[in-house]
PAMI-997189 format. One record per residue (C-alpha): residue number from 1; residue in one letter; x, y negated, z. Coordinates in steps of 0.1 Angstrom, whole numbers, plus 2048, in hexadecimal, padded with zeros to 3 digits. Layout:
% residues N
NUM / A / X / Y / Z
...
This chain:
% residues 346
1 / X / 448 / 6E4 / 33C
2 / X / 45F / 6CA / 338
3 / X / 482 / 6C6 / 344
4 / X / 47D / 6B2 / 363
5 / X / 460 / 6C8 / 36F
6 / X / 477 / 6E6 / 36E
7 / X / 48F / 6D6 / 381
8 / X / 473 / 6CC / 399
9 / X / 46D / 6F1 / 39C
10 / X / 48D / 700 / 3A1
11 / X / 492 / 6E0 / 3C0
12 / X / 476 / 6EF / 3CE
13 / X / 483 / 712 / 3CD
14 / X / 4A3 / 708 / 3D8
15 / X / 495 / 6F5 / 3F8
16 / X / 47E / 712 / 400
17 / X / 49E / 72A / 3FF
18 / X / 4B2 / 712 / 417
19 / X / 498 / 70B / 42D
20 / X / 491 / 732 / 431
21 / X / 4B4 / 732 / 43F
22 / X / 4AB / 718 / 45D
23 / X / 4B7 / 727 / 47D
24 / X / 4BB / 710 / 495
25 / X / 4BA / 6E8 / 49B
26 / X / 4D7 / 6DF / 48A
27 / X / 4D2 / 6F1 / 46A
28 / X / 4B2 / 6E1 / 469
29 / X / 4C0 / 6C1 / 46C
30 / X / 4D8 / 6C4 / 451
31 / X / 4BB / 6D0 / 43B
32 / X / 4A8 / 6B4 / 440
33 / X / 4C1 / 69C / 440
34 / X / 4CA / 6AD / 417
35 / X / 4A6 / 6A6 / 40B
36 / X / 496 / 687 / 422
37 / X / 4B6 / 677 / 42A
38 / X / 4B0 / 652 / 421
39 / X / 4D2 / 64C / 411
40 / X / 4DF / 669 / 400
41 / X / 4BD / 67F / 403
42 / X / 4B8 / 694 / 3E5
43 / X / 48F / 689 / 3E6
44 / X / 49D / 664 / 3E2
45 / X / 4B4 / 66F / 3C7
46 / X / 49A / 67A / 3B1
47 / X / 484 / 660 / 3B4
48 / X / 4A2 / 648 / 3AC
49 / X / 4A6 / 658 / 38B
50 / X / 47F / 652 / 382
51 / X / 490 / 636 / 36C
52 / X / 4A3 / 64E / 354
53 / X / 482 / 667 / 34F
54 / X / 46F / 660 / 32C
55 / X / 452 / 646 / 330
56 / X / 439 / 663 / 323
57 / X / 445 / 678 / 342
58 / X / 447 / 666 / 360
59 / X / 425 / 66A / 36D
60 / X / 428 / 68E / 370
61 / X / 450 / 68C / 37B
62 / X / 440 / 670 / 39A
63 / X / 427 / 688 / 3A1
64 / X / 43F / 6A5 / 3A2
65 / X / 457 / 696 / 3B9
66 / X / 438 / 68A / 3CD
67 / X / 42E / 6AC / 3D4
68 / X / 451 / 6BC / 3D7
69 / X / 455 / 6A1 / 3F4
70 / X / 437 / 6A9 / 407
71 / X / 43B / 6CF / 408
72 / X / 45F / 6C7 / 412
73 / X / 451 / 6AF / 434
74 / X / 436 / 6CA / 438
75 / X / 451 / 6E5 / 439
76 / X / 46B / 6CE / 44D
77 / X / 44D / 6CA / 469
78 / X / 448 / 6EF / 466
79 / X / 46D / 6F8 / 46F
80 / X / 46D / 6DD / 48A
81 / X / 451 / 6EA / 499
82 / X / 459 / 70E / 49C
83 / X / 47D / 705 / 4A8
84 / X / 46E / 6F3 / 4C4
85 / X / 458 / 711 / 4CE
86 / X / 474 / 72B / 4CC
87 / X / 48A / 70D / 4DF
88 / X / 46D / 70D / 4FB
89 / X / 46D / 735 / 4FE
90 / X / 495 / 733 / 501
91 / X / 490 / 71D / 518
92 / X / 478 / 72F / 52B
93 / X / 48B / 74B / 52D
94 / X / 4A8 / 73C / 53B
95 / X / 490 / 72F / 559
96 / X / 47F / 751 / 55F
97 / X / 47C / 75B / 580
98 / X / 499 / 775 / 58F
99 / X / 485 / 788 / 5A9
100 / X / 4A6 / 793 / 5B6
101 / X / 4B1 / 771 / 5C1
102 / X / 4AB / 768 / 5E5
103 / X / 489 / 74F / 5E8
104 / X / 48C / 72E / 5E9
105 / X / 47F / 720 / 609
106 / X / 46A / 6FE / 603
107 / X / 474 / 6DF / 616
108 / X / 45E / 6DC / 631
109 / X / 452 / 6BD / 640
110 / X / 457 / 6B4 / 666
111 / X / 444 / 694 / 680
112 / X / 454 / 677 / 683
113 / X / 46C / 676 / 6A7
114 / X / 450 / 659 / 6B4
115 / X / 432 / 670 / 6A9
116 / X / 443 / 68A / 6B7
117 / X / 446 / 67E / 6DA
118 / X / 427 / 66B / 6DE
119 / X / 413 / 68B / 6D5
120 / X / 42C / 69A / 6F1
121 / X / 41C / 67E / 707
122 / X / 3FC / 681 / 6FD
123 / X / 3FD / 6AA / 706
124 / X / 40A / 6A2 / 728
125 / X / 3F6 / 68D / 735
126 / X / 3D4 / 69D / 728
127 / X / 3DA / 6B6 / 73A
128 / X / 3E1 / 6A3 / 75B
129 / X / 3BE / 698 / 753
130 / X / 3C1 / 677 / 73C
131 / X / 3AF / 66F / 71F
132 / X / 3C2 / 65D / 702
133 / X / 3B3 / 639 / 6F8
134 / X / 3B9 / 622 / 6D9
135 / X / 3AF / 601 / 6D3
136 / X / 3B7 / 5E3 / 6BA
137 / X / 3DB / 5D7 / 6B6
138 / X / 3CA / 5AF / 6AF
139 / X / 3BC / 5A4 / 6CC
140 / X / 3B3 / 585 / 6DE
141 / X / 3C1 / 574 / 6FA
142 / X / 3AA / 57F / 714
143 / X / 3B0 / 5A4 / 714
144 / X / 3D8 / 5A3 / 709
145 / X / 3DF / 58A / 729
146 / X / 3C3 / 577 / 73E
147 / X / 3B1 / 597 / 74B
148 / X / 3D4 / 5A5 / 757
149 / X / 3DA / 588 / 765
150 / X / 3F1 / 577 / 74E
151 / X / 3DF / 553 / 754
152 / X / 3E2 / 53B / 735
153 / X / 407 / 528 / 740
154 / X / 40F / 546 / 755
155 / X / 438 / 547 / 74F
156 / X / 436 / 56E / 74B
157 / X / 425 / 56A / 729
158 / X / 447 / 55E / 719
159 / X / 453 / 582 / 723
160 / X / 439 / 592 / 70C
161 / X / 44A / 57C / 6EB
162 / X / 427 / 581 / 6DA
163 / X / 41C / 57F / 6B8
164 / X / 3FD / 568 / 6B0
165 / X / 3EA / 565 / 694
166 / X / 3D9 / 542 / 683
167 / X / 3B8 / 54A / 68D
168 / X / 3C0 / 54D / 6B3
169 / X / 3C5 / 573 / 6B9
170 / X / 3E3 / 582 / 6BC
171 / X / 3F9 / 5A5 / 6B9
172 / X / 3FA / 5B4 / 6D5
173 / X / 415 / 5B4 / 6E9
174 / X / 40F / 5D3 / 6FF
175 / X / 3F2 / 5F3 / 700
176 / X / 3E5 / 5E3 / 71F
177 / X / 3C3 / 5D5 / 70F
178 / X / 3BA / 5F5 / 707
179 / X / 3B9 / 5FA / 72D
180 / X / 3A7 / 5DE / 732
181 / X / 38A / 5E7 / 71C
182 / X / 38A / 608 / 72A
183 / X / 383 / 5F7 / 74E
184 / X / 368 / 5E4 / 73E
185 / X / 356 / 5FE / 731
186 / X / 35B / 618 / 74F
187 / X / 355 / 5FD / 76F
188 / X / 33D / 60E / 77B
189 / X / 344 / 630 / 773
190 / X / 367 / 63B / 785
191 / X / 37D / 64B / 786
192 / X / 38F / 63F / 766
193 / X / 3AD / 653 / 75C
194 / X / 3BA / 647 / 734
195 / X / 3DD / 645 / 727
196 / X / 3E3 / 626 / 708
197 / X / 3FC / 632 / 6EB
198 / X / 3FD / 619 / 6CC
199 / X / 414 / 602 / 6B6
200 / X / 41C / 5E3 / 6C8
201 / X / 42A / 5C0 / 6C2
202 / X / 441 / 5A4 / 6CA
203 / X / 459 / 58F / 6BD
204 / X / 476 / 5A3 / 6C6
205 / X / 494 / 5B3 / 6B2
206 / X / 4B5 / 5C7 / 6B9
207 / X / 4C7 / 5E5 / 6BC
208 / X / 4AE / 5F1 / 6D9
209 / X / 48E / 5D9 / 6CC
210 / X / 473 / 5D7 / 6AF
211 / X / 45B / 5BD / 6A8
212 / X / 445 / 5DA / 6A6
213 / X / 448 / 5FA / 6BF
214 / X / 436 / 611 / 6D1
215 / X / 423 / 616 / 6F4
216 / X / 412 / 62B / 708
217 / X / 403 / 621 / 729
218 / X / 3F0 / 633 / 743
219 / X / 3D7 / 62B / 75B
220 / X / 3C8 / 63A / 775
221 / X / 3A8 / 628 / 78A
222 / X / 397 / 63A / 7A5
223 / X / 394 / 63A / 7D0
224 / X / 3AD / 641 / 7E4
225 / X / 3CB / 640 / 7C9
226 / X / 3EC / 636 / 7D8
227 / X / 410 / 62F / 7CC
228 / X / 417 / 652 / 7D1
229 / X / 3FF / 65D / 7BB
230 / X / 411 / 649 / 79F
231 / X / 435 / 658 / 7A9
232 / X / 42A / 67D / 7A9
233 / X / 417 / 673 / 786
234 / X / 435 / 661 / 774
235 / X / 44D / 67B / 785
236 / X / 438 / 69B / 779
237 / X / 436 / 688 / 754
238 / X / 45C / 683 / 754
239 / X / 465 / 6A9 / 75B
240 / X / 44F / 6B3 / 746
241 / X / 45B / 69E / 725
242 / X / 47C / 69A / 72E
243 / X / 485 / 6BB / 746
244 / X / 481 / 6C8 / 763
245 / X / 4A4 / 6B9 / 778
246 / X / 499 / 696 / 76A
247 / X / 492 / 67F / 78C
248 / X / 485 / 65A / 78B
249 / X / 48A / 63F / 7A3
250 / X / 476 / 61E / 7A6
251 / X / 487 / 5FE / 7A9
252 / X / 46B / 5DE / 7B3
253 / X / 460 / 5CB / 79A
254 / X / 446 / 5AF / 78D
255 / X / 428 / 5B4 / 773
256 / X / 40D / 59B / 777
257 / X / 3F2 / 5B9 / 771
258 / X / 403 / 5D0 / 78F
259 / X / 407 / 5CD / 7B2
260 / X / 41E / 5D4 / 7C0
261 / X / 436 / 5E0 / 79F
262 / X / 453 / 5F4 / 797
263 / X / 46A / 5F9 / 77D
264 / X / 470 / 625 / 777
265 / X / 48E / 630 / 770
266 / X / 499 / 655 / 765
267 / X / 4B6 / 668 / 767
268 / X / 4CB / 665 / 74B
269 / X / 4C6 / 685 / 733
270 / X / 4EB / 67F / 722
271 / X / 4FD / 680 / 743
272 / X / 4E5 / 691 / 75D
273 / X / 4E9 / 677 / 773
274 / X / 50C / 675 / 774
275 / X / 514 / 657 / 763
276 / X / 51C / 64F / 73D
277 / X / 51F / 632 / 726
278 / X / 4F8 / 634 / 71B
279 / X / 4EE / 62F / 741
280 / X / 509 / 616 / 747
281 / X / 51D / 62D / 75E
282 / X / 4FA / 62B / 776
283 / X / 4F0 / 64E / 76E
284 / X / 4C9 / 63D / 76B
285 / X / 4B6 / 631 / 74C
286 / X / 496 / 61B / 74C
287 / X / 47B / 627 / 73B
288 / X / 45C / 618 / 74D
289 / X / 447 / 601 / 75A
290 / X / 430 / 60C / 774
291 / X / 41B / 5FF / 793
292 / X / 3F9 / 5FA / 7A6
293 / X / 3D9 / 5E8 / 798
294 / X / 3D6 / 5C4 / 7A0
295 / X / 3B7 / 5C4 / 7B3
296 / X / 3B4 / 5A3 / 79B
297 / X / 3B0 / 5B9 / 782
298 / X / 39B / 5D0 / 78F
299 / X / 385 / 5B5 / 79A
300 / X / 383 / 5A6 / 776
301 / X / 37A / 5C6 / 766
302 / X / 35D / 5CA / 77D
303 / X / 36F / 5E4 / 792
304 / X / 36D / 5DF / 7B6
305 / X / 38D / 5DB / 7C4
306 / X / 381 / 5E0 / 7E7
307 / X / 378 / 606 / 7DD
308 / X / 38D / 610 / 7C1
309 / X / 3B3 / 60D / 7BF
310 / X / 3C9 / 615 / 79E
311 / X / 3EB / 61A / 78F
312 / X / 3F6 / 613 / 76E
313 / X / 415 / 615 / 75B
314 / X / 423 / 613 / 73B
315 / X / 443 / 61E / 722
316 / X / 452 / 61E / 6FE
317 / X / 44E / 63A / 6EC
318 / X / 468 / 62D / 6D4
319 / X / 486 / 62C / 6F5
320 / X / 476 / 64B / 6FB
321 / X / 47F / 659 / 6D9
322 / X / 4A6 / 64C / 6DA
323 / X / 4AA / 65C / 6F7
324 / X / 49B / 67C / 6F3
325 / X / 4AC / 681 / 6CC
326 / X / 4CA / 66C / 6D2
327 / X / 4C4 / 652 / 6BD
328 / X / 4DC / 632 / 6C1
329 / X / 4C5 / 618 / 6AF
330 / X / 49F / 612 / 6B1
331 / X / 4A2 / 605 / 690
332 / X / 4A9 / 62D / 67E
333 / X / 487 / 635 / 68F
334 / X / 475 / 61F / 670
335 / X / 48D / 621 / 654
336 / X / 482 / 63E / 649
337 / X / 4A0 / 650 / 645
338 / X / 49D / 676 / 63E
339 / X / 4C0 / 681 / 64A
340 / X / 4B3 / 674 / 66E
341 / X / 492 / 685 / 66D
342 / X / 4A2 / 6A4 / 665
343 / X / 4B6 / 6A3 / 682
344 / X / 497 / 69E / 698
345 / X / 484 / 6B8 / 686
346 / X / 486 / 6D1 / 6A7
């Protein structure tokens, strides 16, 4: 055995005493850094001195240090290795579960205030009888205005701000169709009682507007149906989803699709009636629109307005919403924020 071989060998030894004294990360490092570092490494070391070994023994001192440095990177790997599973189990351990701790309760999800209240809606009125009604949010012009009597020119059509599309059709501006196509399909088989809810849309933004919102609208078609009918209807709703002291007036109005039509206020929730800076000191707030059937209407449905007689009225779920949670501006209802939902939860 020549001299550099035994050298060889006792490096080996040596490395496989150090690394038998690996503990932790940072002794491992240091190790690795002695024999693989790439400046002062000892591996690099020795093959720097391949120039100063006799010519007849360099082939066995190359392969020598060839094998010396892959048992030391299969060792290294070896170390790293089982440090990172005892580092795993330590870290295991630290996350184990205490039984004696309380539980941790998991956030739990709540409806959003608008799905809220038109579910509310929804409840109240099917069981006064109503059936809920959908249809599409593009229409065309004949169902969104000239069968309620919005004529093309009328001037009540630059009230609705609408939305139209190249191709003719148009957003609408109000669940009304929906009532429309529900006439059409039931002329001849009265009584019709439906209620509209849906997104809505007009070119419309503030603190109290959205281009896009929400409606629900009611109807109610059969003989004999007066404008009481539709005050004891909207004032049972109105104690029932706000409370039971809430009272509504009506104040005459105009809708081309109602005659004759009225504007429905309600008492104001913050004050009780008595008057506060939401209700303008009136101790009222609007929250409807409401009135009888054109017989128009009727008659361009295929009802007979000679026979039949309806109400119909309509409201925002969003104003709804503010007023029931409080909420100053429409535009929190859509911006997702969590902090308000919570609130709202209920």
């Amino acid at each position: 055995m020549t001299a550099s071989s035994t050298e060889l060998q006792r490096l080996a030894e040596k490395f496989e005493t150090a690394a038998s004294e690996v503990k932790d990360r940072m002794s491992w490092d240091a190790l690795r850094l002695e024999w693989t570092g790439r400046k002062q490494g000892l591996l690099k070391s020795l093959l720097g001195r391949m120039k100063d070994i006799l010519p007849e023994e360099r082939r066995d001192y190359g392969q020598g240090v060839n094998r010396l440095k892959v048992r030391v990177e299969e060792r290294l790997t070896e170390l790293s290795e089982a440090l990172a599973t005892a580092e795993r189990q330590a870290e295991q351990g630290q996350r184990a579960l205490d039984v004696t701790l309380p539980g941790r309760q998991p956030a739990v999800g709540s409806l959003h205030p608008i799905t809220r209240v038109n579910r509310e809606i929804e409840t109240i009125f099917t069981e006064l009888g109503y059936s809920v009604a959908d249809g599409p949010e593009i229409e065309d012009d004949f169902h969104n205005f000239e069968a309620l009597n919005f004529p093309p020119g009328h001037p009540a059509r630059e009230m609705q701000d609408t939305l139209f599309l190249e191709n003719g059709m148009l957003l609408r501006t109000h669940t009304s169709p929906v009532q429309i196509r529900t006439m059409l399909k039931r002329a001849e088989n009265p009584p019709i009682r439906v209620i509209c809810p849906g997104r809505v849309y007009r070119n419309d933004n503030d603190l109290r507007h959205s281009p896009m919102f929400h409606q629900v609208e009611g109807l109610a078609v059969a003989e004999g149906i007066t404008l009481g009918d539709l005050k004891g209807t909207l004032e049972a709703f109105v104690k029932r989803l706000f409370s039971a002291e809430t009272g509504i007036r009506l104040r005459p109005s105009f809708f081309p699709f109602t005659e004759p039509s009225a504007e429905v206020d309600v008492t104001c929730p913050f004050c009780t009636g008595g008057g506060c800076a939401v209700c303008s000191q009136t101790g009222w707030m609007e929250i409807l629109g409401s009135g009888m059937v054109d017989p128009r209407v009727l008659a361009g449905c295929g009802i007979d307005p000679d026979r039949y007689s309806g109400f119909a009225f309509g409201l925002g779920i969003d104003r709804v919403a503010m007023i029931k949670y409080g909420i100053p501006n429409i535009r929190m209802l859509f911006d997702n924020d969590e902090r308000m939902l919570r609130q709202v939860r209920g």
